[in-house]
C-alpha positions as CSV (number, residue, x, y, z in Angstrom):
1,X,108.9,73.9,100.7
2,X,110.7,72.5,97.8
3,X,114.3,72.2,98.2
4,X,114.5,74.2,102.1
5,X,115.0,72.3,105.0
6,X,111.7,73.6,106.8
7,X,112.1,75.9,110.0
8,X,110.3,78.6,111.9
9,X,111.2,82.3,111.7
10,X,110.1,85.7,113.7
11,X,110.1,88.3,111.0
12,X,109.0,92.2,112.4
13,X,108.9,95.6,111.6
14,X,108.3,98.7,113.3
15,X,106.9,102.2,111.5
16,X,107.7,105.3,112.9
17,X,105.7,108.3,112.0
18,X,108.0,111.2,111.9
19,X,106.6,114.2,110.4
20,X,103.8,115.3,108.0
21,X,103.3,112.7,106.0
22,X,106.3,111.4,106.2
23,X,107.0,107.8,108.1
24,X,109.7,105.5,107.9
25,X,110.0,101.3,108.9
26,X,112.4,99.3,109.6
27,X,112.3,95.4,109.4
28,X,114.3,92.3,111.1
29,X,116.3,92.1,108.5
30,X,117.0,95.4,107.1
31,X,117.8,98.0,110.0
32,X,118.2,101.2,107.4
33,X,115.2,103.7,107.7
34,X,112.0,102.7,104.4
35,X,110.2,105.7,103.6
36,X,106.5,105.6,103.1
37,X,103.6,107.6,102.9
38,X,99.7,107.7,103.1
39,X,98.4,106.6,99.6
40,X,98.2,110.0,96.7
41,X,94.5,110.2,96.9
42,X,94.1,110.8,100.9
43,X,97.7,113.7,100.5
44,X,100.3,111.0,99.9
45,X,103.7,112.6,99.1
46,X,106.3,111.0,96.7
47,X,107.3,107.8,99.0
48,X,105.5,104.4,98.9
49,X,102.3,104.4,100.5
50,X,101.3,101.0,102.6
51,X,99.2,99.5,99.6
52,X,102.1,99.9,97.2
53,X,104.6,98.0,99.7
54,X,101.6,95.3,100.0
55,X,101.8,94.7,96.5
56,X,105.6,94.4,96.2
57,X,105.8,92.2,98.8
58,X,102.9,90.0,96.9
59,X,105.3,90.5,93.5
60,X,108.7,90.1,95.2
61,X,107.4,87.0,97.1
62,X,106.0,85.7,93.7
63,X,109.5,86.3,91.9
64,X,111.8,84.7,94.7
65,X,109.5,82.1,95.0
66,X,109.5,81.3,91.2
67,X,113.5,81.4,91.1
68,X,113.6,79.2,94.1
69,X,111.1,76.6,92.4
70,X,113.3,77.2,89.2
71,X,116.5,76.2,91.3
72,X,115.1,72.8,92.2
73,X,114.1,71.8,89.0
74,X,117.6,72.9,87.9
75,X,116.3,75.4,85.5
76,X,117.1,79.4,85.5
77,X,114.6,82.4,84.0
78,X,116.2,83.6,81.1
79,X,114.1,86.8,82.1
80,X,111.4,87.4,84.5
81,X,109.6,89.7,85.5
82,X,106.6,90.5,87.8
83,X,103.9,93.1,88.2
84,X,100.8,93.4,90.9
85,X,98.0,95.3,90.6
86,X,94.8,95.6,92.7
87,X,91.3,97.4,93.0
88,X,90.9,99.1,96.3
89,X,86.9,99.8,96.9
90,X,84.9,101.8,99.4
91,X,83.0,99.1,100.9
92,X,79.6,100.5,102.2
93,X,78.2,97.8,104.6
94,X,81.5,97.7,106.5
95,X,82.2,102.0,106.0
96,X,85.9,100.6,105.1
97,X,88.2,100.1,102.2
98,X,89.3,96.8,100.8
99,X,91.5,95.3,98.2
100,X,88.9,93.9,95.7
101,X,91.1,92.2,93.4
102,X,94.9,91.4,93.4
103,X,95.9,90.2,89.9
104,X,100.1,89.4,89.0
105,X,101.5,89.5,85.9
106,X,104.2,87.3,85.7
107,X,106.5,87.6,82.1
108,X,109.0,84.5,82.2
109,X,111.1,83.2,79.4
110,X,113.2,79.8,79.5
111,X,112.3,76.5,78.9
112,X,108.8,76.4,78.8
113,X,108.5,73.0,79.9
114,X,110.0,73.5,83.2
115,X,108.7,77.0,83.6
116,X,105.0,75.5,83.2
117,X,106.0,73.1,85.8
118,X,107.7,76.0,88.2
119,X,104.4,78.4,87.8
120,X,102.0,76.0,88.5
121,X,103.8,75.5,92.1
122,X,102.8,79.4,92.7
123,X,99.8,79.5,94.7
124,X,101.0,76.9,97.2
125,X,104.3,78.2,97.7
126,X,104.3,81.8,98.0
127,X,103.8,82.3,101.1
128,X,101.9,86.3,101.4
129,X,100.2,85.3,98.1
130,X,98.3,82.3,99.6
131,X,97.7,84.0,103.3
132,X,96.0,87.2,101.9
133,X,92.5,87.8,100.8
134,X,91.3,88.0,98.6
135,X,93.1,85.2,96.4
136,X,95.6,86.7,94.4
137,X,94.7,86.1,90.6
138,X,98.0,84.9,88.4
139,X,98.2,85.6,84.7
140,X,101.5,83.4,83.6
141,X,103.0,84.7,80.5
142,X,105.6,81.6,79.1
143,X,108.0,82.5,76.6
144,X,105.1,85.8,75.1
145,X,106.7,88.1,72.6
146,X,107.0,91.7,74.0
């Protein structure tokens, strides 16, 4: 990857589920107890269910990739910001549900020249955005009004 020396890692987490829709993970690198919960339409409760922390890891991955692309071009955001969505669909042949589309938003503002240069690197650098399926749709948003 651009400016990182290039070495393996293990990265894990374990989920625990410990009451009535309730659960709780924890991760290599962060040992306090995550809350989440089944998704609102099969009884979810007011804690991330496992499709929401699918997309933030897709839109946190996209952001910290985009700063650390920014860093070697020795450029800085003077904003960003980053937002996922995605269809999930009953899929009848396979009696299973499946993210249909996964589009992210990203909102930047800097120098556009660099920032065209930064966002372009997207798709081959972030690492859960280009191992998922499907492909993960970007809509880049340079230097947009509000």
């Amino acid at each position: 990857m651009i400016g990182l020396e290039a070495k393996n890692f293990d990265v894990k987490t374990t989920a625990t589920w410990e009451e009535e829709k309730k659960g709780y993970f924890v991760t290599t690198e962060w040992p306090d107890l995550l809350p989440f919960s089944c998704p609102p339409p099969f009884g979810g409760i007011d804690r991330p269910s496992p499709e929401d922390l699918f997309l933030a890891s897709i839109a946190t991955c996209t952001l910290t990739t985009i700063l650390h692309i920014c860093d070697s071009l020795h450029t800085k955001p003077e904003s960003l910001n980053v937002a996922t969505s995605a269809t999930v669909q009953y899929d009848k042949k396979t009696n299973d549900f499946i993210f249909s589309t996964i589009t992210c938003i990203i909102n930047i503002k800097g120098d556009g020249f660099l920032l065209e240069r930064a966002c372009e690197l997207i798709p081959k650098y972030c690492i859960i955005g280009k191992n998922i399926k499907p492909n993960v749709n970007y809509d880049i948003n340079i230097n947009a009004p509000p």
